[in-house]
C-alpha positions as CSV (number, residue, x, y, z in Angstrom):
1,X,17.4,-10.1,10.0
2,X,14.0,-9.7,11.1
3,X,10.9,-9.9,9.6
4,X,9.6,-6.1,9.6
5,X,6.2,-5.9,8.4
6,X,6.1,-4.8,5.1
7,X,2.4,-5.3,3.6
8,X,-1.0,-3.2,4.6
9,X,-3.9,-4.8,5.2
10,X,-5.3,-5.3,1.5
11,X,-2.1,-7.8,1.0
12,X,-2.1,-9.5,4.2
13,X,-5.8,-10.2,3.6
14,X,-5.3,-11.3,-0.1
15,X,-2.4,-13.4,1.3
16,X,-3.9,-15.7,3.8
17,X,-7.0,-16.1,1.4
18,X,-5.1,-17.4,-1.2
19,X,-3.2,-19.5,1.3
20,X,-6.3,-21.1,3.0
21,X,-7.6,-22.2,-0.7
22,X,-4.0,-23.4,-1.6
23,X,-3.6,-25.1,1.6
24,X,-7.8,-26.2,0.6
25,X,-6.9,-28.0,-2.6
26,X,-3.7,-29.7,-1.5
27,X,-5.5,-31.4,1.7
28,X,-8.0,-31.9,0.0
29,X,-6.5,-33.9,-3.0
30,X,-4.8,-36.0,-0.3
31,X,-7.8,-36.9,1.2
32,X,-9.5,-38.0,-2.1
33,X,-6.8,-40.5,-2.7
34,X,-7.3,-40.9,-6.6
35,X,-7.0,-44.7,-7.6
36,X,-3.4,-44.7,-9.5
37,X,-2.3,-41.5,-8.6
38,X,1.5,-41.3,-9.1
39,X,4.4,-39.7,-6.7
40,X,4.9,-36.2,-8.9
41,X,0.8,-35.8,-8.1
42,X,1.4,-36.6,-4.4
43,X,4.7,-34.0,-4.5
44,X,2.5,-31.5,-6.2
45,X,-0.3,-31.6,-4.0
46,X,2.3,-31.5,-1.0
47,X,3.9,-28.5,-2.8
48,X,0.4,-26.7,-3.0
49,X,0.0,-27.5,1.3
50,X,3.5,-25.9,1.9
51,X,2.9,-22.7,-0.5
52,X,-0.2,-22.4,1.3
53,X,0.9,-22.4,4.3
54,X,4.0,-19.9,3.9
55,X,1.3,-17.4,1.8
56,X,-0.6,-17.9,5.4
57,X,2.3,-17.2,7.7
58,X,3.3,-14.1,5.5
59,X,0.0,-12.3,5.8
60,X,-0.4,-13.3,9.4
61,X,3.0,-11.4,9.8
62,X,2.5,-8.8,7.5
63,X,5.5,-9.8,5.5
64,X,6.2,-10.3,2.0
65,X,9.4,-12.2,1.5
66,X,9.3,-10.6,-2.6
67,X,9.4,-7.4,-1.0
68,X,12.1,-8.3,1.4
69,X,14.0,-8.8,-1.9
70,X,13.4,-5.4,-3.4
71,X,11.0,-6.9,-6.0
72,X,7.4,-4.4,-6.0
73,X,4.4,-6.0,-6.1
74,X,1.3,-4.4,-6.5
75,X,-0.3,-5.3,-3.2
């Protein structure tokens, strides 16, 4: 299975914005370090990089694992 490209430019654009200010926040809570924070806070800040980064690769690609599915988004 390949990864065809199946997203025009409107999505892939949308995509690696919304990646870049996920991947924004998550470093960014990191680095602020708040006094008491707990482990889910760390996991969810971690899970906010990751997203980020996979809404990055998929509009870099062109690819829209949803759509892979069958599932029709708008974009």
């Amino acid at each position: 299975m390949g990864f065809r490209q199946n997203i025009e430019r409107t999505g892939r654009v949308l995509r690696i914005g919304a990646g870049l200010v996920l991947v924004g926040s998550g470093v960014a809570g990191l680095m602020i370090a708040i006094p008491g924070a707990t482990w889910p806070w760390r996991v969810f800040q971690i899970a906010l990089i990751l997203t980020g980064a996979f809404a990055i690769l998929e509009g870099a690609i062109g690819w829209c694992a949803l759509r892979a599915m069958g599932i029709r988004t708008r974009l």
